[in-house]
N, C-alpha and C positions, 0 to 999 in steps of 0.2 A: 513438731514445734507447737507451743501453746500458740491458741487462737489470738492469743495479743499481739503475736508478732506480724509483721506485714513484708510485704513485696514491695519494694523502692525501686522507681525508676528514673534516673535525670535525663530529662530532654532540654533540649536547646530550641525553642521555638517560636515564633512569633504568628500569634491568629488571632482574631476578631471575632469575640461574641456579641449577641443580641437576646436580650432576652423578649419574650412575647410577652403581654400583659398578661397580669395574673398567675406567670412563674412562679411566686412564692408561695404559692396555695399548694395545699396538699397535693403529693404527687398521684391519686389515680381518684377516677371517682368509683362507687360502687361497682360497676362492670368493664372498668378498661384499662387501659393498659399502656405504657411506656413505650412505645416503637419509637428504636433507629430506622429511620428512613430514608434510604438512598432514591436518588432519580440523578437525569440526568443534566445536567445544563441549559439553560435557556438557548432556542436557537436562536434567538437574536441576539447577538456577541453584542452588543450593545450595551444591554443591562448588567454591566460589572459593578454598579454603586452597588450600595447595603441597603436603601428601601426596593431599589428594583428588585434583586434577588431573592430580597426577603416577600417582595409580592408574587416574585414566581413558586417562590415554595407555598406562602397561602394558598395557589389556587389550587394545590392537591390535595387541600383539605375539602370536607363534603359542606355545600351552602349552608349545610343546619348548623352547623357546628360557628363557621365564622359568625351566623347573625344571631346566634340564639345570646341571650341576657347574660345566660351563664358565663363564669371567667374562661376567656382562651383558653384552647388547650394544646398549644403548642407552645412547648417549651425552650428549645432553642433554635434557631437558626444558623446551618454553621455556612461559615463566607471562606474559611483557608485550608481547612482539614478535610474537608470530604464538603461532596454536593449534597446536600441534604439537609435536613432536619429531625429533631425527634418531638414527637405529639401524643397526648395520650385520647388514646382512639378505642373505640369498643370492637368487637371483634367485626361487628355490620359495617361503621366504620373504615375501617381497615379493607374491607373491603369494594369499596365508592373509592377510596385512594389507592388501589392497585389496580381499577381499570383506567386512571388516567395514562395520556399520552407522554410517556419521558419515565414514570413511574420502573425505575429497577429490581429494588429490594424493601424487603422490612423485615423487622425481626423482633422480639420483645428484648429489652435493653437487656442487661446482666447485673449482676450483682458482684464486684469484686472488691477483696480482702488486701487488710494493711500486711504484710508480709517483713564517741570510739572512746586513756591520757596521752598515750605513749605512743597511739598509732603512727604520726609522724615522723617521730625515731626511728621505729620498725620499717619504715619504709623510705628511711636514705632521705629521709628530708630533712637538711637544717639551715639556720638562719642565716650565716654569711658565708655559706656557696652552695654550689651547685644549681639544682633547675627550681629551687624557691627563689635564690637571687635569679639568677637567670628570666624567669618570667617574673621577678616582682610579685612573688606571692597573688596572682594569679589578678593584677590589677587589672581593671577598666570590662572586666567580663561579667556576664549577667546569669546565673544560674537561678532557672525556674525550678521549684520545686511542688510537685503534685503530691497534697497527703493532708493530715489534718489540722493545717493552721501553725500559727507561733506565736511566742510568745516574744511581745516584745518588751525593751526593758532590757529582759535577762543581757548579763555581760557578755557573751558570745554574740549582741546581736551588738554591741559599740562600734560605731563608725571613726574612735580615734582613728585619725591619719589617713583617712582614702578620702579620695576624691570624689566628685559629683558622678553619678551615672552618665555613660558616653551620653554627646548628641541625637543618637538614633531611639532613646529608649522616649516607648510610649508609653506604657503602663501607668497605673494609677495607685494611690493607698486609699483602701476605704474603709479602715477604721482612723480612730484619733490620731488627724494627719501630722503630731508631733509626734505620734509610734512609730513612722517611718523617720528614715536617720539614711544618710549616704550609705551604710550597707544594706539596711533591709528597706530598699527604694520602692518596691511594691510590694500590695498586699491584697487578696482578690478573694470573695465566695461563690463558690458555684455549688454549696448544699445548700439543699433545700430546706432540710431538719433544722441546721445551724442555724440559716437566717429566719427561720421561724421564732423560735425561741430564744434568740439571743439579737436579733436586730443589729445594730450596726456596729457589734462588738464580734458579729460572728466568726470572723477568720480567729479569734483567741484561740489557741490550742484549748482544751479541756478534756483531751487523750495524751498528749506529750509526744505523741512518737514522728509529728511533723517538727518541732521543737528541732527532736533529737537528729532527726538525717539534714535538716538544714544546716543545723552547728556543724555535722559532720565533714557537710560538705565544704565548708567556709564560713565555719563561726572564726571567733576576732580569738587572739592570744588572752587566755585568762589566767593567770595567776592562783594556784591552790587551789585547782579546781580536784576534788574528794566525793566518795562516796561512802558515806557514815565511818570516814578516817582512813579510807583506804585507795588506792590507785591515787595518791594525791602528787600532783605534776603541773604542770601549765598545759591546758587545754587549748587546741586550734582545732579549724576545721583544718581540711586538705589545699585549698587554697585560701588563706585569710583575706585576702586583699580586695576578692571578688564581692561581687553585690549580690543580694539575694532578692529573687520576686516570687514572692509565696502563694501560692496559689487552692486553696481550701477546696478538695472535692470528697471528705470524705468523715462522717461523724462513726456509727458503730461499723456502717456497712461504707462501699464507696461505688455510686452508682455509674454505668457507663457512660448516659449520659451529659451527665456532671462534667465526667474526664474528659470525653471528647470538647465540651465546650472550654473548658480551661486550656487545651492544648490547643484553640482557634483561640482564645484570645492571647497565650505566651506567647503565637508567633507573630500576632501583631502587635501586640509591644515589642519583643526586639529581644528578647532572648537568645542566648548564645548556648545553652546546655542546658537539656531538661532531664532533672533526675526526680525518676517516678519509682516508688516503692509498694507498687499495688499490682494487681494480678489475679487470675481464676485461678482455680484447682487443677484445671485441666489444660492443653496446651489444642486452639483452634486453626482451622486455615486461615490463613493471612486476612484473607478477604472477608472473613465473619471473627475479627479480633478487634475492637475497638482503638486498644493501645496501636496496634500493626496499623490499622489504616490511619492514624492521626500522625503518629511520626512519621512515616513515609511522604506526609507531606512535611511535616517537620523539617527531616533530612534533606527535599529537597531547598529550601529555606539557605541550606549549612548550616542547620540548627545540630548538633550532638546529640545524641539520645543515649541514655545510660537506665538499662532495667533491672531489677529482682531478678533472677532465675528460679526463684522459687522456691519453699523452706519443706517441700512433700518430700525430700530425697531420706533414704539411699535408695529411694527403688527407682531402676533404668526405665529411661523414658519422662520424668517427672519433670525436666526443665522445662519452662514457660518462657513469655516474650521473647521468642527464638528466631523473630524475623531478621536476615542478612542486614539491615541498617540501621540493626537497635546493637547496642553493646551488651550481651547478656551475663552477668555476674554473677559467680558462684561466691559461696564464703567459706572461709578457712578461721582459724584461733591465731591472735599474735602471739607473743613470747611472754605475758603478765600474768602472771595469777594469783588470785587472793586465797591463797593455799590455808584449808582447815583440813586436819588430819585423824582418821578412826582411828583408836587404838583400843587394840581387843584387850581382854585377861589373859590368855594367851600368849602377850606381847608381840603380835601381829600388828603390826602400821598401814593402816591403804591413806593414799591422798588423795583430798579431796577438794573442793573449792567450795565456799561461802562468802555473804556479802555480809552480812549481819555476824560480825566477829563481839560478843558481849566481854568486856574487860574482866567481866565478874563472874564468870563461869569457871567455876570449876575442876581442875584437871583430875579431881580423884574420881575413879572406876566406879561404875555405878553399874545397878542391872541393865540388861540388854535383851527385848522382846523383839520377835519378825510380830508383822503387824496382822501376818496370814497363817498364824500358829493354830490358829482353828480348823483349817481345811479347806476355808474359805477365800478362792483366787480373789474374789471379789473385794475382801478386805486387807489384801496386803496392798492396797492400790492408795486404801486410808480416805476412801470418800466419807461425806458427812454421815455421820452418825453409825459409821461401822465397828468403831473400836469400844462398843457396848460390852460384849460379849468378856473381854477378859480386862483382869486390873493393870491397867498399862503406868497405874501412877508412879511419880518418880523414878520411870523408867527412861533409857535410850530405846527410840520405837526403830527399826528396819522398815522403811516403806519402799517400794516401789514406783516409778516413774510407769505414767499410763492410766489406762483404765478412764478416758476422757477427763480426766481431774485436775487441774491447774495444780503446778507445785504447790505455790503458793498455798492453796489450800486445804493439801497434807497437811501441813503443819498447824496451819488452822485445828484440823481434827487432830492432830496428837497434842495441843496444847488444851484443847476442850477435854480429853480424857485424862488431863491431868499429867502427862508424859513430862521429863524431864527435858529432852533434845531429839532431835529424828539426825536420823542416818538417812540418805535419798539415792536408792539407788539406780544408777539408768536401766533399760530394756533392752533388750538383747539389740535391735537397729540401731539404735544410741550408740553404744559401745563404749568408747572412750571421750567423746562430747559433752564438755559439761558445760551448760548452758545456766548460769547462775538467776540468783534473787536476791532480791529483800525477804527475809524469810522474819515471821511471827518469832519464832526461836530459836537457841543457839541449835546451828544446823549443817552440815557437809553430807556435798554431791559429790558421788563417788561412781567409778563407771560400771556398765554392767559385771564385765569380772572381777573386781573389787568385791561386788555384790554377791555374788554366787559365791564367796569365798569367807564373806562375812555370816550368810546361812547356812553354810555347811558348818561353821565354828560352832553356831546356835544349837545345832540339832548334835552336835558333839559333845556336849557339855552339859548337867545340870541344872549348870548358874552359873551362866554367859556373864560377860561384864564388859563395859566398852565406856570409853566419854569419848570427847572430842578436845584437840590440840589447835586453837586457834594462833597461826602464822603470820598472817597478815600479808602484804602484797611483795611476792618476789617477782624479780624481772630473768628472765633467763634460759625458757624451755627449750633446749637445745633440737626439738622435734618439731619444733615451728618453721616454718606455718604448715598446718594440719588440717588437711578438707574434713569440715564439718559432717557431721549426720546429715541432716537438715538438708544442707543444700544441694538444689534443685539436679540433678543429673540426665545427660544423653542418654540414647540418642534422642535428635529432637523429631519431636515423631508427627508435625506438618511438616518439615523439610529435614529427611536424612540426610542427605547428601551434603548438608551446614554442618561442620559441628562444635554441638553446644553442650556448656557454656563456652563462651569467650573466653574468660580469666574468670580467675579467684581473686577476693581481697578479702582484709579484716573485717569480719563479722560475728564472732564471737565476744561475747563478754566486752565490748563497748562502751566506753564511758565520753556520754555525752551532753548535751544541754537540756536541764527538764523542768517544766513549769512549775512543779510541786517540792517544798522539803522533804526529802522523806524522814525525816527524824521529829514533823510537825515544829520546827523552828519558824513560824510564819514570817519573821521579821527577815527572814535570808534571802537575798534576789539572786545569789547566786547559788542554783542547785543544779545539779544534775546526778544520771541515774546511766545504770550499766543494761543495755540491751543487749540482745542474738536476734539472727534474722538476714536471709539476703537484703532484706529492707535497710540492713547495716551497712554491707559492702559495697551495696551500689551507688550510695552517695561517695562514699569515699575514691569511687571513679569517677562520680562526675567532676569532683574534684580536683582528680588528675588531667584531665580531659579539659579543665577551664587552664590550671597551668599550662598545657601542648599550647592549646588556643591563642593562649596570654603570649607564648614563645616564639609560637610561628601563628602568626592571625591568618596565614593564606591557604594556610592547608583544609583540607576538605576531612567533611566528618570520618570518611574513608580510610584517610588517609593517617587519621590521628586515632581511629583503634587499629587501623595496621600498625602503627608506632609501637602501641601500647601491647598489641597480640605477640608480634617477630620479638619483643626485646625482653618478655618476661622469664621469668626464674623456672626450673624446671627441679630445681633441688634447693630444702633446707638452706637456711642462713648456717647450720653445722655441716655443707654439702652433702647431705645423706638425701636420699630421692623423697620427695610428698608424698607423705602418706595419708590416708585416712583413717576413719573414725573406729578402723579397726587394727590399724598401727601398720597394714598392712601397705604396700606402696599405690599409691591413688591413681588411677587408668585417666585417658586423659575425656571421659564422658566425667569424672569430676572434675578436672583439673583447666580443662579446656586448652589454652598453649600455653598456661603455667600461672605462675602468680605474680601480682606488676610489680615492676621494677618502674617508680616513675623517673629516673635520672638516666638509663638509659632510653629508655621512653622518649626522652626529649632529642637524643641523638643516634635515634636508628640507621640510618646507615640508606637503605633500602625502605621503598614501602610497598604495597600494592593500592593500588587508588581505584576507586569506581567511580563512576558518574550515576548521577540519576536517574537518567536512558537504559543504563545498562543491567539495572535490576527487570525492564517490562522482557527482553526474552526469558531471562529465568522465572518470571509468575508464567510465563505463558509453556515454559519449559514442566512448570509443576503441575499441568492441563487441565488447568485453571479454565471458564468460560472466557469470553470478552467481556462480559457482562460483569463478573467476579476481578477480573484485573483491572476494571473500568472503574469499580469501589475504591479500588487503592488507591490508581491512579491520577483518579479524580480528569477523566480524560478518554473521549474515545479512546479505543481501541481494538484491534484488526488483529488475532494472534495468526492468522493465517497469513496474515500479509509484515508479519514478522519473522524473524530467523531465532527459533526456538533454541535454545538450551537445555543441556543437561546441566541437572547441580552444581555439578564438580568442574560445570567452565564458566561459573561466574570465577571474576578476578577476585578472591578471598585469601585469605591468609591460611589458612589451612585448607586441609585435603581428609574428605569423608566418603569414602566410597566403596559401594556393593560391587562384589570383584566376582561375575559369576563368568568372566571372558578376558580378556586384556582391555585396558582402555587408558588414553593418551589424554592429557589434559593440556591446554597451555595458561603460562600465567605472564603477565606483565608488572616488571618492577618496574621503581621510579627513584634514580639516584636523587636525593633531599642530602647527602652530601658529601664529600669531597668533590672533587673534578679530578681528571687521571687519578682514577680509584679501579682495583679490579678484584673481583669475587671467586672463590672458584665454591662450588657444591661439596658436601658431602652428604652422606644418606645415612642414617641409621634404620634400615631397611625393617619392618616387621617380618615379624617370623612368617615361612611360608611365602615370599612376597618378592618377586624380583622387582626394582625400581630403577628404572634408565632415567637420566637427565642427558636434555640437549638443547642446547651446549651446553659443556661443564665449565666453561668460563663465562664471565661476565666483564665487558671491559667501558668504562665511562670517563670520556673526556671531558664532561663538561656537567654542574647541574641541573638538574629537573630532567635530565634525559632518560628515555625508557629504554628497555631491552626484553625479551621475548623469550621465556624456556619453553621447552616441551619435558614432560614427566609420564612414564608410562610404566603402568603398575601391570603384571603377569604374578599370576598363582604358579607356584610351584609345591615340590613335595612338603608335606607338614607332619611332624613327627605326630603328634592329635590329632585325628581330624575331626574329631568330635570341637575344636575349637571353633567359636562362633564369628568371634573378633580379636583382633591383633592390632599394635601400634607402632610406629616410631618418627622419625623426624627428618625431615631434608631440610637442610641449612645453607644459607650465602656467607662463605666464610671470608673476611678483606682483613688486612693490615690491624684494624680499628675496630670493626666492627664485625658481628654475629645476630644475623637475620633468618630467625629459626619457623617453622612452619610445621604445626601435628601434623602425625598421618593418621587416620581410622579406617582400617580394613573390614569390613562386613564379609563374612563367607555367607551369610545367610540370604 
């Protein structure tokens, strides 16, 4: 994934910041340093206001520091997400506040990275039926969004026709409080860079890409919404109706925390869904994950949380924000594409996609040059100033995706050297993922073996000849939806025993709300632009997740990704199985329990519900300290004087487990509906894999009533046994409904 792309995550949250004097000041001075700071709670239950608390966290700073001239240097305060605060302390520092009394943890903060026209259609949503009417386009619900600001103004952010923000919301706008409108009801900065430099304009987007996952999430109906003439349809987010509270934690980089203080103040305004598209590289234990510890309190709130998975994939193990009470989102391609097509001398055809389709290009055959004709791996990659070496003028150049280079700025260098068009071909982990641009020139991305096929012609021939067949936007890939490259993939490697991702959504080639024309039209308030990125797909579940909310307001966060988990697709909209980026059928560490269906979604049948209780034996199950689950928790804790769990007996909607013995799990459904309704199992057993269910029926007279299986997985003979892992599915199959559940076998 280029570095522009981000990790989206939507939570639902409501918490209270404070800032310490002098927050706005540079974040470190010459020798110190950002610490998150966990301790414990005051013991006098008393001090629940915000100056008490905020005086109990002072006194874990060292005397010099509170009375010295210089600006405080404690930066936040948190009152809902965790005990604690963060202060920037020098290392001598740091430690004067780890011999105090209640003192837990500290750590140096992190640094984390940002990571749709037709998406609506593609996913069964339309105007007068089904679960858009049904919830009302996702009325009276408040979706927080963490990323880098909005733009307001643009038409996706129009409050025609919604109503005031419920009674409960707290939240604030603090830019030009006519920027705020009954949709975009709040507006919040918690960078520091931003409000430095920009003052009280800072929540303005001037990246685009919080812009872009907020429309996703529930921008307004816009009329001809295009990108330089193409993907042109009527633009929504996923729920239009919904309000949005914008919440700014992130300029080039997006600091920890920033985010932890934004998700203490969502959940004291009153947010209902928080969708965050941000995230590490790497995937941490719960208890040293910033995102993990702020929604946990989120969730217990009944705040939603909706994350990134992350755009490191296909390599196994790569998914992020993997904690049991975040919703973890993979992405997949919809069915559109703005198809540009190579065509050889040869009369060879590969397709391709572009965004930048030029009317005045050319279709007659020109020369065709690889860009690595020299010998040099280096410059088929087409960095600055590599295509020195030979005359690339008036040529079609062959470049390569990779080599750390921004697409984008191939073409840069093959228009500096004079090149007529580039040819862009993916990298072998690419494959078939074509993640598009605005390119400099007329240009088509074509997938790895597309490529390999267009330089064998090269090296075939003379005098190669190629241009490009600009198409424009067809709707119709019968192999949709298609797990991305990109996105994030199992197993999740702080808790195997979960498995991640969740689901899939559209994340591919997204056209959504952007602050900028790209065609330099200043005077258009209506632009937008085509992104890739879990930071794509995860709004588009917050989204679905504010319609459930909107549907059924009493259901618990639990309860509304079991909805979304049990109901989703496990095959093509052509019924052919999901496949990935290599056409090949996608395992369910990309696919997670499939891709959402938001209309059954709305009427699953069955759900598995958790409580918030019921996640402290599985932290204490993962042997975790007290101390460590006490971070989450925000809450004593005694794992001894708890009944620990394994993985695989939290109440989840799938089943992920290391099979090196037999082992029984049980789960608890919750009929959400009919009354006299009954179920009975069926299994699609993994290879190798014997799977008992007991009982195999399920019988409900009445709703909200639970009932109890037991599931017990045994190894048996396996034609490979060089196989590591194996999949399939147990199902509650009724009249109506189908309540489906992965299975992930580990032999390892």
């Amino acid at each position: 994934m280029d570095a522009f792309l981000f990790i989206v995550f939507t939570f639902v949250l409501s918490f209270q910041t404070h800032f310490a004097q002098g927050s706005e000041l540079p974040r470190t001075t010459s020798s110190s340093k950002t610490y998150i700071i966990h301790v414990k709670g005051p013991q006098d239950k008393s001090l629940d206001q915000t100056e008490d608390l905020e005086s109990w966290y002072h006194s874990f700073m060292p005397p010099t520091i509170m009375s010295s001239e210089e600006q405080p240097r404690m930066i936040y305060s948190y009152l809902n997400v965790m005990s604690g605060f963060a202060a920037r302390l020098t290392e001598e520092e740091l430690i004067a506040v780890e011999k105090k009394d209640g003192f837990i943890s500290a750590r140096p903060e992190r640094i984390l990275h940002r990571q749709t026209t037709n998406t609506p259609q593609f996913l069964g949503l339309q105007k007068q039926t089904g679960l858009w009417k049904e919830s009302n386009f996702g009325k009276g619900i408040i979706i927080g969004v963490l990323d880098t600001g909005i733009t307001p103004g643009h038409p996706s952010f129009s409050d025609a026709g919604m109503s005031p923000p419920p009674p409960k919301w707290k939240g604030r706008c603090e830019i030009n409080v006519t920027a705020c409108n009954n949709k975009l009801i709040g507006v919040r900065t918690f960078n520091h860079v931003a409000k430095l430099i920009k003052g009280a304009e800072a929540a303005i987007d001037d990246f685009g890409h919080g812009t872009h996952t907020a429309s996703t999430a529930a921008g307004a109906f816009v009329d001809h919404a295009e990108v330089l003439g193409n993907a042109e349809g009527t633009a929504s987010g996923i729920a239009p109706y919904a309000h949005l509270a914008i919440y700014r934690v992130c300029s080039k980089v997006c600091r920890e925390s920033d985010i932890l203080a934004a998700l203490d103040a969502a959940v004291e305004d009153g947010v209902d869904v928080l969708s965050i598209s941000l995230g590490s590289k790497r995937a941490k234990p719960f208890f040293d994950h910033g995102i993990a510890i702020g929604t946990f309190a989120a969730m217990q709130k009944g705040i939603f949380v909706s994350c990134a998975a992350g755009n490191d994939g296909p390599l196994p193990g790569s998914v992020i924000n993997g904690a049991p009470w975040i919703l973890t989102v993979g992405a997949s391609n919809i069915n559109r594409s703005i198809a540009a097509t190579a065509k050889l001398g040869n009369g060879q055809e590969f397709d391709g996609e572009s965004i930048f389709q030029p009317s005045d290009f050319s279709p007659t055959l020109l020369p065709l040059a690889y860009a690595g004709m020299n010998g040099k791996q280096e410059d088929a990659f087409c960095g600055n100033g590599s295509l020195n070496d030979i005359d690339f003028r008036g040529k079609v150049v062959l470049c390569e995706k990779g080599g750390g280079i921004e697409k984008i700025a191939k073409g840069k260098e093959v228009k500096r050297a004079g090149g007529a068009a580039m040819i862009l071909m993916n990298d072998e982990k690419s494959g078939f993922s074509l993640n598009i641009d605005v390119h400099v020139l007329p240009t088509t991305h074509v997938s790895y073996d597309a490529g390999l096929k267009i330089k064998a012609y090269i090296y075939s021939t003379a005098t190669p000849t190629a241009t490009i067949l600009f198409k424009g936007t067809i709707i119709g890939n019968s192999l949709a939806p298609v797990v991305t490259s990109f996105s994030g993939r199992g197993p999740s490697l702080p808790s195997p025993g979960i498995l991640k991702p969740d689901i899939i959504g559209p994340g591919l080639n997204i056209l959504a709300a952007w602050p900028f024309p790209l065609n330099n039209n200043t005077a258009s308030k209506s632009t937008f632009n085509i992104m890739s990125g879990t930071s794509m797909s995860c709004p588009h579940l917050s989204g679905v997740a504010a319609l459930l909310k909107s549907s059924h307001p009493h259901w618990s966060p639990a309860a509304i990704k079991s909805a979304i988990m049990t109901s989703a697709d496990i095959i093509s909209h052509e019924r052919k199985h999901i496949v990935g980026e290599t056409l090949q059928p996608a395992d369910v560490f990309a696919t997670g329990s499939g891709y959402v269906n938001p209309s059954r979604a709305n009427d699953p049948g069955l759900v598995y519900d958790i409580k918030p209780d019921d996640y402290i034996p599985y932290l204490c199950g993962l042997g975790y300290k007290d101390t460590e689950v006490e971070i989450i928790a925000g809450r004593t804790i005694k794992c001894s004087e708890t009944s620990s769990i394994r993985e695989g007996e939290l109440n989840y909607p799938s089943f992920s487990v290391v099979l090196d013995s037999p082992q029984t799990f049980t789960r608890t459904v919750t009929n959400v509906g009919e009354a006299n309704s009954s179920y009975v199992v069926t299994v699609s057993a993994p290879d190798g894999v014997d799977v008992k269910v007991q009982p195999n029926k399920l019988y409900f007279s009445e709703a909200n009533q639970k009932e109890t299986y037991s599931v017990t997985f045994s190894r048996i003979e396996l034609d490979d046994e060089t196989v590591k892992y194996v999949q399939g599915f147990l199902q509650w199959v009724s009249a109506k409904h189908t309540v489906r559940s992965p299975i992930s076998i580990s032999f390892v």
